[in-house]
N, C-alpha and C positions, 0 to 999 in steps of 0.2 A: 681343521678348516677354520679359519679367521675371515671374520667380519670385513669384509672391504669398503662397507659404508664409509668407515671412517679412516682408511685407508686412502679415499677417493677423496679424502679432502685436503690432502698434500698436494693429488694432483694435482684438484679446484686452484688452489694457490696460482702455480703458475697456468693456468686457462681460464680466469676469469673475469677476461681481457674485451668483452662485451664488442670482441670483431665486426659481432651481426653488425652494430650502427653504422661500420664502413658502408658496407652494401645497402643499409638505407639513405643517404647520399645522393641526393641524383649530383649527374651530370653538368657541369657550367652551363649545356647548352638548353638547358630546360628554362621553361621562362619561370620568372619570380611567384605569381601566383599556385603554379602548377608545384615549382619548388617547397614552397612553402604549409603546404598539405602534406605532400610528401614527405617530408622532413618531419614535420609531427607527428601526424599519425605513426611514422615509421618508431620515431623515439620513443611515444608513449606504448606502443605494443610492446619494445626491447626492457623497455623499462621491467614492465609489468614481469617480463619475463625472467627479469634477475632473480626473482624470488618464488619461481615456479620449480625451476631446473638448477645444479648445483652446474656441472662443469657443461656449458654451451659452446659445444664444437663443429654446429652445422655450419655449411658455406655457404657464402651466400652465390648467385647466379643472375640472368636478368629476368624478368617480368616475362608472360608472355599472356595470352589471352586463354592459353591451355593450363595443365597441370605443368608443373616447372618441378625439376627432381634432383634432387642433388644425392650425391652419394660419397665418401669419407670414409679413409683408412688411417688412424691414427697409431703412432706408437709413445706410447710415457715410457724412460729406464730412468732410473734410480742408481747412480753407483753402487753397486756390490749391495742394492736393495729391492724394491720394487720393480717389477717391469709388466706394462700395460698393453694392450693391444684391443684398438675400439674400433669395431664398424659402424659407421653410423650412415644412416640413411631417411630422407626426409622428402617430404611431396608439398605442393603447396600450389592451391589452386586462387586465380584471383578472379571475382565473378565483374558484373560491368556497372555496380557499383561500388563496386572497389570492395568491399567486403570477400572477406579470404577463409580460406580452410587449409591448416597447417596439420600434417601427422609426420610423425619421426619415430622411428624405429632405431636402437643401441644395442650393440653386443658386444659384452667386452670379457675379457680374460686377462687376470692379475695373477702373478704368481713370485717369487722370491722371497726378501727377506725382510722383516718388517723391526724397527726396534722395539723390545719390548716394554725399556724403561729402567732394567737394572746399570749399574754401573757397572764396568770395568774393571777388573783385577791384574794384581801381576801374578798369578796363580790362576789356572784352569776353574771353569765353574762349570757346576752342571744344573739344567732345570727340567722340568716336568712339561712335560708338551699342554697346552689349554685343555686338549681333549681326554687328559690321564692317560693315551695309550701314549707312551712309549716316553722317551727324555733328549734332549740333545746335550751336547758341552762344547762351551767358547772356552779357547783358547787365551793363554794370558794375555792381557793389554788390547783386546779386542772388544769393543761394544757387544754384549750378547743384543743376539736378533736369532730371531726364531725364524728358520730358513724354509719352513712349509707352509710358507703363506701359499694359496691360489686358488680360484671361484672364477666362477662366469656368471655375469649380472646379464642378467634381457631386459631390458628397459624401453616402453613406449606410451606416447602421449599425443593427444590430440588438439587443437586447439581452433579457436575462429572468430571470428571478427566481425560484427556486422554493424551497417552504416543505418542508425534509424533514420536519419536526417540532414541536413546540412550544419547542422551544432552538435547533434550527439553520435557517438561509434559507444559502442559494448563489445567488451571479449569475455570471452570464459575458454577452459579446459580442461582437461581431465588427465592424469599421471600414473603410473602405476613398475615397479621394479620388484624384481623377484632374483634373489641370487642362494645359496646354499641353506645361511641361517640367518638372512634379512629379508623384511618384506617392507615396501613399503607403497600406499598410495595415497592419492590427492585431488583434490581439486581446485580449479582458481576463477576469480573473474574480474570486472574491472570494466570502468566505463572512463572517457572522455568527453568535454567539452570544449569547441575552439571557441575563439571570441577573436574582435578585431579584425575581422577578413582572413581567420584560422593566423593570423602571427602568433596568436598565443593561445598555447591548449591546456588548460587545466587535466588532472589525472587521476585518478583512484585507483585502487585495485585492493585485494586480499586474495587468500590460500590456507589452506589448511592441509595435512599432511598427518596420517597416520601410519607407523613407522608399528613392526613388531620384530623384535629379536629372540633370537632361540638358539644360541652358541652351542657347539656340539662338544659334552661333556658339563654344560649348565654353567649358571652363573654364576661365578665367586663370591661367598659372603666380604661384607666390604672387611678389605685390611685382616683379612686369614691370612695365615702362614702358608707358601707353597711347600705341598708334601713330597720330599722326595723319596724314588724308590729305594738308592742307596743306602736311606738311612733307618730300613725295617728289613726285618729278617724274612717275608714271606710276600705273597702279591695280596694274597687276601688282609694282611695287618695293611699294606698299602692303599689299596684300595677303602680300606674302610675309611684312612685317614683324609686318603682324598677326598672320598665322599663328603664327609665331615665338611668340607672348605664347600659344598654346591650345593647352589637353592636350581632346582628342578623347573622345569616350565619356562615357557615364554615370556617376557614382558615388553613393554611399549611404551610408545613416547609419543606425544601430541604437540605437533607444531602448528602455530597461528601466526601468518603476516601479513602487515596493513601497508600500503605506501602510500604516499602523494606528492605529487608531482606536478613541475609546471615546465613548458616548454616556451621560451621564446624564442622567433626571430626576429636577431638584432639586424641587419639590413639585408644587402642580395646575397652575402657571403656569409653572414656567421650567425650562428643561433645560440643559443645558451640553453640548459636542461638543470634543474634543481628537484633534488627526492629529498624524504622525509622516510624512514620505511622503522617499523617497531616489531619484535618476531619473540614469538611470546612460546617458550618451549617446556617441556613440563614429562615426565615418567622416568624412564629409565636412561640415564646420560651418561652411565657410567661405563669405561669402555672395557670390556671382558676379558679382553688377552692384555691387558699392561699391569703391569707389578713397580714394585719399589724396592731400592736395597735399603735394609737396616744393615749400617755400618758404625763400627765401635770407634773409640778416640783414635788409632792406628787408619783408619779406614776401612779396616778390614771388614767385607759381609759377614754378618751374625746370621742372616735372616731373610727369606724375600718375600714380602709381604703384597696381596691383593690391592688395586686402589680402589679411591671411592669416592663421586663426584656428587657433588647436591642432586636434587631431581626437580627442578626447576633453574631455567634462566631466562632473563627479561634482557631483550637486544634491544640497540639504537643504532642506527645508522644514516648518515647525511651525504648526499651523493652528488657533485657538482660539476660541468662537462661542457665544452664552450667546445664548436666544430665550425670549421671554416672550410670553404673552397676557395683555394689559390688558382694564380693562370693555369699552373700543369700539377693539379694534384688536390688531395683532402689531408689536413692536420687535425686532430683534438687533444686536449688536453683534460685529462680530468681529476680529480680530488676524492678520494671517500675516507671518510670517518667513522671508526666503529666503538662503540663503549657498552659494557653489559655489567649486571649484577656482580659476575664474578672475578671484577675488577680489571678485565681484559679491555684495553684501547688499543688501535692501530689507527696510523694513516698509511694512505696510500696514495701515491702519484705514478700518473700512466701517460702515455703518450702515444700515438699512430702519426705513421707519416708515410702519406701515397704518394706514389709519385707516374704520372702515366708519361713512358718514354714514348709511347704513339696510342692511337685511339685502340688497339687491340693488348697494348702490355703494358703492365705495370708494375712495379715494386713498391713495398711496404716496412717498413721498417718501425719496432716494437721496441721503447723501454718504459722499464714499471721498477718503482720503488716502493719497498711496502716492511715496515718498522712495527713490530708487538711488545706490549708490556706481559707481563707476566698474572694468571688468573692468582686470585689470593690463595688460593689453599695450593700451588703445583712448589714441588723440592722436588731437588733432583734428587736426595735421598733423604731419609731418616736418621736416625743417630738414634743408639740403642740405651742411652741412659735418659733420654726425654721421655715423658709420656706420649702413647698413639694419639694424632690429633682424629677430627670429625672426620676428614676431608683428606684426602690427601693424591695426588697424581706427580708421578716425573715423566710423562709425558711432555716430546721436549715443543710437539705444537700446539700448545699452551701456555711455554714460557715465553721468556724474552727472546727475544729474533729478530734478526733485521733479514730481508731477502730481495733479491733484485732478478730480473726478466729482460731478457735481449734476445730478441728477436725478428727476423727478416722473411718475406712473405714474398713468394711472385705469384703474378698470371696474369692467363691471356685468353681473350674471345678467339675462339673459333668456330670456321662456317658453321650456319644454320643457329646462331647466337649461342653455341656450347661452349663451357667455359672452362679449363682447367687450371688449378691453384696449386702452391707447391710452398708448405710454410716450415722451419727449422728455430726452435728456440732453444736456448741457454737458461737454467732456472740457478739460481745458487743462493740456499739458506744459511744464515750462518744461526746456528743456537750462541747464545751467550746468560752467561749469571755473575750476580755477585756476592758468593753464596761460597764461604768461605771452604774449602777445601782439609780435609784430615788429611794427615799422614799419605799412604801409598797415592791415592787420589790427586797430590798432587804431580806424581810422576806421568799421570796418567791423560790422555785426552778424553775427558769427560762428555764434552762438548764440540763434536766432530762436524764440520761442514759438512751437509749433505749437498751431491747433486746434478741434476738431471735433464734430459735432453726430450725436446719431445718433437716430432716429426709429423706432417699429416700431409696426403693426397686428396685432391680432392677433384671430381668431374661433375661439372651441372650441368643438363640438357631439358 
């Protein structure tokens, strides 16, 4: 059974496309003051949110003076890798003044194949399953991928919002996920300030997040040898070997993140939004089902060895987003910046574009570009006459990657203001390095395009 925490942050990639702030948007026909609360308060809540919740797949719906409910059937596939299926369901009540109470409820089921990390051969390999029971083997010139990935995460949170004043609103919420061998919960909160007749809303917020893993068959000592059973004459010599590679018990990760934020609106049409956000992570980072090949001057695998990540990392990230209402529709554009400890930078550029063909339907249309460097310690393999470094991962969403998102979205009101959506996206990573190639290796496709489609329904009443 494999960890899908960090499974689920492939998904994250392509969904973390901050939709909500469509549906915070009012309408042309709202007048400029009324808009102009709306709009910030909506932003600064979404904001706060990005660093509550990893993959935000709720839909949005209209306002009503009741409880407003949405409810979502997502599917993520993976070519010949992952495939996801998430219900998600969410309630959200808005009192009369204006102050809200949001809960959302997830369920999801991930099963398929996951890479592990080893390289490619032109000879059959065989490896040892995470949990010691049993082994699988790829086939020549195929990426091994361990084909028994699948868990079901429950996931729920709550959240709310309340208005002390005509200058200050406060949120806070509480998080919590449970899946096979991850646990994880949290908390958040966060206040706002408008100023200038609410044009501009200053923003704070933080979270913290305690995370416990407990992989089934234990933790791998960093950078051990994977034991295989082939290569011992009995299960008890095997077993003892494996043992040898696992440290026993749980361990845990402690995440802290701070933002701040400013919202302006720049006249009747466009606003601007600027984050600061710092995420301060610390225990166990290291991910439990990924290996590495130690390959000789031929290429050939000698060896497949555990990886092993630092246990801390210090994050930066700068977030920039300018949204406009045209005559028939809402545009944004936005910018984020990532840079950490462990030498990993991305930019990101995103874009929405609605389009309402009458007051009851519309179309939407998604692209996102989004470019990674490479963290310092990740190789896509080892080489067996170097010394072991400290560090090391070929984990390939860690390296260099460029990836892109295209995506198209309808819906439409119907009677009694119920709304139904109907979104279809195109995700495609490409891995790439500069990371010279031995012998067979370069016959080989090291560095395989992944990629994957994700689909969602969704009905709000």
């Amino acid at each position: 059974m494999n960890n899908n925490n960090n499974k689920l942050q492939s998904v994250d990639v392509s969904l973390s496309t901050s939709n909500s702030l469509s549906s915070a948007f009012p309408l042309p026909s709202l007048s400029r003051q009324s808009a102009s609360k709306s709009i910030a308060g909506a932003l600064a809540l979404a904001s706060c949110g990005l660093f509550a919740n990893g993959a935000q797949a709720a839909e949005e719906g209209s306002f009503t003076d009741g409880w407003q409910v949405d409810a979502a059937l997502m599917y993520y596939g993976e070519q010949e890798r992952v495939q996801a299926i998430e219900a998600i369901g969410t309630a959200q009540k808005t009192f009369d003044d204006e102050s809200t109470v949001d809960l959302k409820l997830v369920v999801d089921s991930l099963t398929g194949a996951s890479a592990s990390g080893a390289v490619a051969q032109t000879s059959s390999q065989t490896f040892t399953r995470p949990s010691g029971n049993g082994q699988y083997t790829i086939k020549a010139g195929d990426t091994p991928l361990d084909d028994t990935f699948h868990d079901t995460r429950l996931q729920g949170s709550a959240n709310g919002s309340w208005v002390l004043n005509s200058d200050w609103k406060i949120n806070g919420g509480v998080y919590g996920s449970k899946e096979y061998d991850y646990m994880s919960i949290g908390l958040n909160g966060g206040a706002e300030r408008g100023f200038n007749k609410d044009n501009t809303t200053l923003f704070f917020g933080g979270a913290y997040s305690f995370d416990v893993v407990d992989p089934e068959g234990g933790r791998p000592v960093a950078l051990s040898s994977m034991a295989i059973r082939d290569h011992y004459n009995s299960d008890d010599s095997f077993q003892a070997a494996f043992d040898a590679t696992r440290q026993r018990g749980s361990d845990n990760k402690q995440t802290v993140d701070l933002m701040l934020g400013v919202t302006q609106i720049l006249n009747q049409r466009w606003l601007l939004q600027a984050n600061y956000g710092i995420s301060s992570v610390s225990g166990y980072l290291t991910d439990p089902f990924k290996v590495l090949s130690v390959v000789d001057e031929s290429g050939t695998t000698e060896d497949i060895r555990y990886e092993n990540r630092p246990d801390s990392r210090l994050k930066h990230s700068v977030y920039l987003m300018t949204k406009g209402a045209l005559d028939s529709g809402v545009v944004d554009f936005s910018y984020r910046f990532n840079t950490d400890d462990w030498d990993l930078t991305s930019h990101t550029l995103e874009t929405h574009y609605r389009y309402y063909f009458s007051g009851s339907f519309y179309g939407q249309l998604h692209l996102r570009y989004y470019t990674q460097s490479k963290v310092d310690f990740y190789q896509p393999f080892l080489l067996s006459d170097e010394p072991l470094p400290e560090f090391a991962s070929a984990d390939y969403r860690i390296g260099d990657m460029d990836a892109y998102t295209f995506g198209v979205k309808f819906g439409h009101r119907l009677a009694g203001g119920h709304e139904m959506t109907y979104r279809l996206e195109y995700y495609q990573q490409n891995p790439t390095s500069d990371e010279p190639l031995p012998g067979q290796l370069q016959e080989l496709d090291i560095f395989p395009t992944q990629k994957a489609i994700t689909a969602q329904f969704s009905y709000s009443f």
